[in-house]
N, C-alpha and C positions, 0 to 999 in steps of 0.2 A: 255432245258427240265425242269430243277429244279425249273428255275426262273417262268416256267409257276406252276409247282405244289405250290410253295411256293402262288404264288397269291389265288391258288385257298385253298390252305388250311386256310390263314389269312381270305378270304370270311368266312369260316367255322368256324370261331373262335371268327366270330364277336358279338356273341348274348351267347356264354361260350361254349368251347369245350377244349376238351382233361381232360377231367373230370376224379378225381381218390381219393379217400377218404382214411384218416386214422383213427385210434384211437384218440381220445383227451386225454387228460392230466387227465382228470376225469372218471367214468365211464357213467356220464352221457352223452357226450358228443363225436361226432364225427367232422374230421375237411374235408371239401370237398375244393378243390382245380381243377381251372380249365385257362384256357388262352384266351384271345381275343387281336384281333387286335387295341382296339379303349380304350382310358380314357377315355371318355365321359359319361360313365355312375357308377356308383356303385355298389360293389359287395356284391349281396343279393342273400340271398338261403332262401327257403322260403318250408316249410315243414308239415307233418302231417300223422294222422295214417289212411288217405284215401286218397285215388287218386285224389277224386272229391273235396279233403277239406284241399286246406295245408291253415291252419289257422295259423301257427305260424311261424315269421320270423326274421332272424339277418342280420345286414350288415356286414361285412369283411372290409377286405385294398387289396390295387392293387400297385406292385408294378412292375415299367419300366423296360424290359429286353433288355438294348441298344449293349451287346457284338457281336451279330448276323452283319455280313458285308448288308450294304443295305436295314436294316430294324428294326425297334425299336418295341417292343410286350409289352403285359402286362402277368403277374402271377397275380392271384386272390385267396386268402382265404375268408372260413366264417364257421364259428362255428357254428353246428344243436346241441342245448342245450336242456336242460330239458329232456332228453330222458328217457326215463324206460328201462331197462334190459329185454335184450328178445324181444323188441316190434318189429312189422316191422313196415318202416316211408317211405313213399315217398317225395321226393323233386325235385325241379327244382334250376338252377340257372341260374339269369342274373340278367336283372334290369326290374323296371316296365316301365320305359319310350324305353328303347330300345326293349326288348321281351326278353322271357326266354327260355332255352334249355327245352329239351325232359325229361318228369319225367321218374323219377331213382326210384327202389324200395330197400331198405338196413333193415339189421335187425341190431341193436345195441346190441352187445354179447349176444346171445344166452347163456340161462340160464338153467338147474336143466335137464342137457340131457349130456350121455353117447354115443359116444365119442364127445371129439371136437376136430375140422378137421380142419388142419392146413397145407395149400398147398406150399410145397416150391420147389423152381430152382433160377438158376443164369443163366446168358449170355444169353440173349435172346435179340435180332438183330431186326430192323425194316422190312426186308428182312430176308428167311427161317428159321422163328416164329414156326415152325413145332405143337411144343407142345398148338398153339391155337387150331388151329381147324385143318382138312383136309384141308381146301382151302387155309389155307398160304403156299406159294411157293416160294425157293430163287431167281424169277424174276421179284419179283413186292415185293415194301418196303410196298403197301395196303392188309391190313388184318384184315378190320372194322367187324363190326358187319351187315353189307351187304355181306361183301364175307364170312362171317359163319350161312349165315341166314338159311342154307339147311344142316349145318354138325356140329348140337349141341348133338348128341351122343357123340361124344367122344373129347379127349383132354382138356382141360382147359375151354373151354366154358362148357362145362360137368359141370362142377365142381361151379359152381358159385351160385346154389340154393342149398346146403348143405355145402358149405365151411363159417368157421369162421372168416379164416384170412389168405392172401395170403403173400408169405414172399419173395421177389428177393433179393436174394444177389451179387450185385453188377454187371456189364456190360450191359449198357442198351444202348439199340437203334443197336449200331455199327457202326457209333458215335452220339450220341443229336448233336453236333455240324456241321456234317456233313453238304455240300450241303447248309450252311449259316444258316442251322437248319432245312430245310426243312426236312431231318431225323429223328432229335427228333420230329420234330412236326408228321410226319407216325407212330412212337411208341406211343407218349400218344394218337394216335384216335385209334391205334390196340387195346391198352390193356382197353380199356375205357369199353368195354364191360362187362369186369372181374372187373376193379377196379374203376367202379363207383358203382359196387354190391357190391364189397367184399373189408374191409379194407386191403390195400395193401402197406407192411409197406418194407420197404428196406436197404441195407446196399452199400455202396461205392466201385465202383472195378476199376481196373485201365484203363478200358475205358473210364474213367472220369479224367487223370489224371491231363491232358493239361490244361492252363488256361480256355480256353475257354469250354471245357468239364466238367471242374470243376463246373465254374461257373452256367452250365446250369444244372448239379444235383443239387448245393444247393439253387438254386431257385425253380427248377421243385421238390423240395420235403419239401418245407420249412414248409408245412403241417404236417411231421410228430413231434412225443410227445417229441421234445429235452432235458433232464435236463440235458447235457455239462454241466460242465464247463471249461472254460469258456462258457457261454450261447450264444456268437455270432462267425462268422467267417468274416473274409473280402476276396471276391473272385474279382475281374477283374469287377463282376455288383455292388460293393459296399457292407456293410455291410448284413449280415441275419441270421437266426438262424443256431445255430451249429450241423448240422448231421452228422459229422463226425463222432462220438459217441453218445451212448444215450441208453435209458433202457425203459420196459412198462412191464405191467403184465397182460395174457390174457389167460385163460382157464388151469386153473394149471400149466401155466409155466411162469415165471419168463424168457423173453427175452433181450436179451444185443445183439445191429447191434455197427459194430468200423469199421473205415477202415483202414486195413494193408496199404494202398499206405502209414501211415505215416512211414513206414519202407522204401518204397521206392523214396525217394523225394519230397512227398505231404504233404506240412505243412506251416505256418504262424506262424509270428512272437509269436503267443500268444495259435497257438492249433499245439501240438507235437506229438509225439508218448508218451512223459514226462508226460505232460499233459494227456493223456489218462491212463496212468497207474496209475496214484495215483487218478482220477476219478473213474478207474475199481476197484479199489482193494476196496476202499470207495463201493461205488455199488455192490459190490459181497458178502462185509461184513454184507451190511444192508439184502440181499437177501437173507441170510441163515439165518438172525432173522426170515424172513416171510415165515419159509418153511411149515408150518402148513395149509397157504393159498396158495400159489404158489409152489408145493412140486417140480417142476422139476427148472432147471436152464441154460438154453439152452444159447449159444452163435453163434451171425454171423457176417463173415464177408468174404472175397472173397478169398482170397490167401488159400488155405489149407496147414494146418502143416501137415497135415497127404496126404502123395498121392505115387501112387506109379507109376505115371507117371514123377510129378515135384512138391515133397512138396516147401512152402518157410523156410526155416530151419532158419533166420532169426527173424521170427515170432515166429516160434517154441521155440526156443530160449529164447524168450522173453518172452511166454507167457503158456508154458507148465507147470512149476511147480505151478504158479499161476491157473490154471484149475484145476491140481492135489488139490491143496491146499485146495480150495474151493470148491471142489465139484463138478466144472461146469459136467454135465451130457453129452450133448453132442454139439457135434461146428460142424457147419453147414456153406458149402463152395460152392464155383462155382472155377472160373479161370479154371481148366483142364474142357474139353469141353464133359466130358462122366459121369459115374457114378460108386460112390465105399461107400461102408461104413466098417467101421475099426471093428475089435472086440474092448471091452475097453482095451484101450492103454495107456502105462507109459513106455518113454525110449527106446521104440522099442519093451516092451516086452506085453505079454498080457496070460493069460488063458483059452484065448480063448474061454469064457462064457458070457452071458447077464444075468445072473440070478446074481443079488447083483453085477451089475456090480465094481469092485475096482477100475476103473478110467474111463475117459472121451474117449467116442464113437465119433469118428471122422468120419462126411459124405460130401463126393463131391457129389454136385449136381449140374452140371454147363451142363447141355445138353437140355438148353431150344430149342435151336436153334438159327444159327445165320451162315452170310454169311463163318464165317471162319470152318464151320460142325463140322467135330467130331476132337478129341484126341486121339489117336490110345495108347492103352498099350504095350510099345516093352519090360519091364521087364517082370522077371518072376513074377507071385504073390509072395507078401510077407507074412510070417507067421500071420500077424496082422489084413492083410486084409481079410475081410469074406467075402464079393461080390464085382464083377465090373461087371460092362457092359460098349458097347462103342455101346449105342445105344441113339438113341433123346429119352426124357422123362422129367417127373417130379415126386416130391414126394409128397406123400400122408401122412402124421402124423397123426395118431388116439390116442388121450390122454385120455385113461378112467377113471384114479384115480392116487392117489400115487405112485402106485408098479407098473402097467404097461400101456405102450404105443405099439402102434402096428405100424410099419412100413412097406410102400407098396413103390415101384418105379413103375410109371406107363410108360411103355414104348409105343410110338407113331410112330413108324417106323418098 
């Protein structure tokens, strides 16, 4: 059965498919990333501020994805430059000798508007997706934008003509490696709906941990904004940039994605958990210079310090007094499979107030959906914690200004 899907997805893949964009490194600038079956051609994305007119074009680099058992694929980048702030752009990509994919409509940061909408979850599965649409089901890993073509009121397809920036933190697919890939490859066509619209920027969770799982996040994401450093990693498909950690700045917040596996086992000779902290603390120092323009300071990554199912205290450990320290306003999680957000938290203790918050607001948000369902809460609530639910959803962030953000959990179950 896989082997017949896998054929037919690599057909799919031949002309650019599993399409998902990030931020660039500039504000000018978005980076679009997509996969095909074949070298043969060049990877060109080819853009403009009309549908009938993409007059302007950049070529990218393709690199070989040979880890997959029985079959070798390509990753594709290319840079849409020149951009204005605010503008919306249509694009395609492929090449002109082979043909190009389906245009895509994106807006490059939306500008001089109240709030900006910032959609986050973790652990979302290629199989029961729940928070796409209505028509994702945990018996089919398929959940394109064919089987949501009837149920765009609600769920995350909702969300993709008013969202600024969509955030996962970490568990992708259930596994990308699964099935010889044939699973990551049903994740990047589900989510292609959302994240060929909406930049879709992410952080590393231990669904990734394995070589071979490794390998295929830091290629399937090698698009996003890395200043690592170090600025590379070497994974099992050979060198590429380092997302392991990494920083951007988008709509009054100052974001930091890291991934805790390096607490658990997940590291290289040259990128540490060592290595990330004296990166962060560098990075957190420079981000409180620019609080004037980026007033908030958000952090993500997968593991929650804060949980009252199963924090990792490990991480906590490491990285508490540093958040205190600094400011970090609030850290943004998945790994437990439900949802919670903390009062602000120091030590176990808190006052239970958001108003002047005095430390760093702690939220799980890992109930994207995914074959392993929910996290059941068997403690009691803890003093710290202000909400749970153990229901499928996503969040909703509304950033209006300096002083306030407005948080929604949009539950889909």
């Amino acid at each position: 059965m896989y082997r017949l899907l896998i054929g037919l997805i690599l057909c799919g893949m031949a002309l650019g498919g599993q399409v998902h964009v990030a931020f660039g490194k500039s504000d000018d600038t978005l980076v679009v990333q997509w996969a095909s079956n074949t070298n043969n051609a060049a990877s060109q994305v080819r853009y403009g501020t009309s549908r009938s007119s993409l007059t302007m074009q950049n070529t990218g680099d393709v690199r070989e994805f040979k880890v997959d058992k029985g079959r070798t694929w390509y990753t594709r980048t290319a840079n849409m430059t020149g951009l204005a702030l605010g503008q919306t752009y249509y694009y395609q990509v492929g090449d002109s000798s082979s043909g190009f994919s389906d245009i895509f409509e994106i807006v490059n940061r939306r500008q001089n508007r109240q709030p900006f909408r910032h959609i986050l979850y973790g652990d979302m599965g290629s199989s029961a997706a729940f928070t796409i649409c209505k028509g994702c089901t945990e018996f089919s890993e398929t959940c394109t934008a064919a089987t949501c073509a009837s149920n765009t009121t609600v769920g995350l397809v909702s969300e993709v003509n008013d969202a600024d920036m969509i955030l996962h933190c970490g568990d992708f697919a259930y596994d990308m490696a699964d099935n010889d890939g044939a699973t990551g490859d049903h994740f990047f066509e589900n989510i292609e709906q959302l994240a060929a619209r909406v930049p879709y920027m992410v952080s590393h969770g231990n669904h990734e941990d394995s070589a071979k799982n490794l390998a295929h996040y830091i290629e399937s994401f090698r698009s996003q904004p890395t200043n690592a450093v170090p600025p590379t990693i070497e994974t099992d498909n050979g060198v590429a940039p380092n997302t392991m950690y990494f920083s951007w700045d988008f709509g009054l917040v100052h974001w930091i994605s890291f991934s805790s596996e390096l607490w658990h086992g997940v590291h290289t000779s040259t990128v540490t958990k060592e290595t990330f902290l004296k990166w962060l603390v560098a990075d957190l120092e420079k981000a409180n210079q620019n609080r004037e323009k980026f007033p908030w300071i958000l952090i993500n990554d997968h593991r929650p310090l804060y949980s009252s199912t199963a924090p990792d205290r490990d991480v906590r450990d490491a990285l508490e007094n540093i958040f205190f320290e600094y400011g970090v306003d609030i850290s943004i999680n998945g790994h437990q499979h439900n949802y919670e957000r903390s009062w602000p938290t120091y030590k176990d203790k808190t006052d239970q107030s958001n108003m002047n918050p005095k430390a760093t607001i702690y939220v799980v948000t890992g109930a994207a959906g995914s074959k392993e369902m929910h996290t059941p809460f068997l403690e009691p609530q803890p003093s710290w914690s202000a909400f749970r639910s153990n229901t499928f959803g996503y969040t909703r962030m509304l950033v209006y200004n300096a002083s306030h953000i407005h948080w929604q959990q949009v539950q889909t179950d």
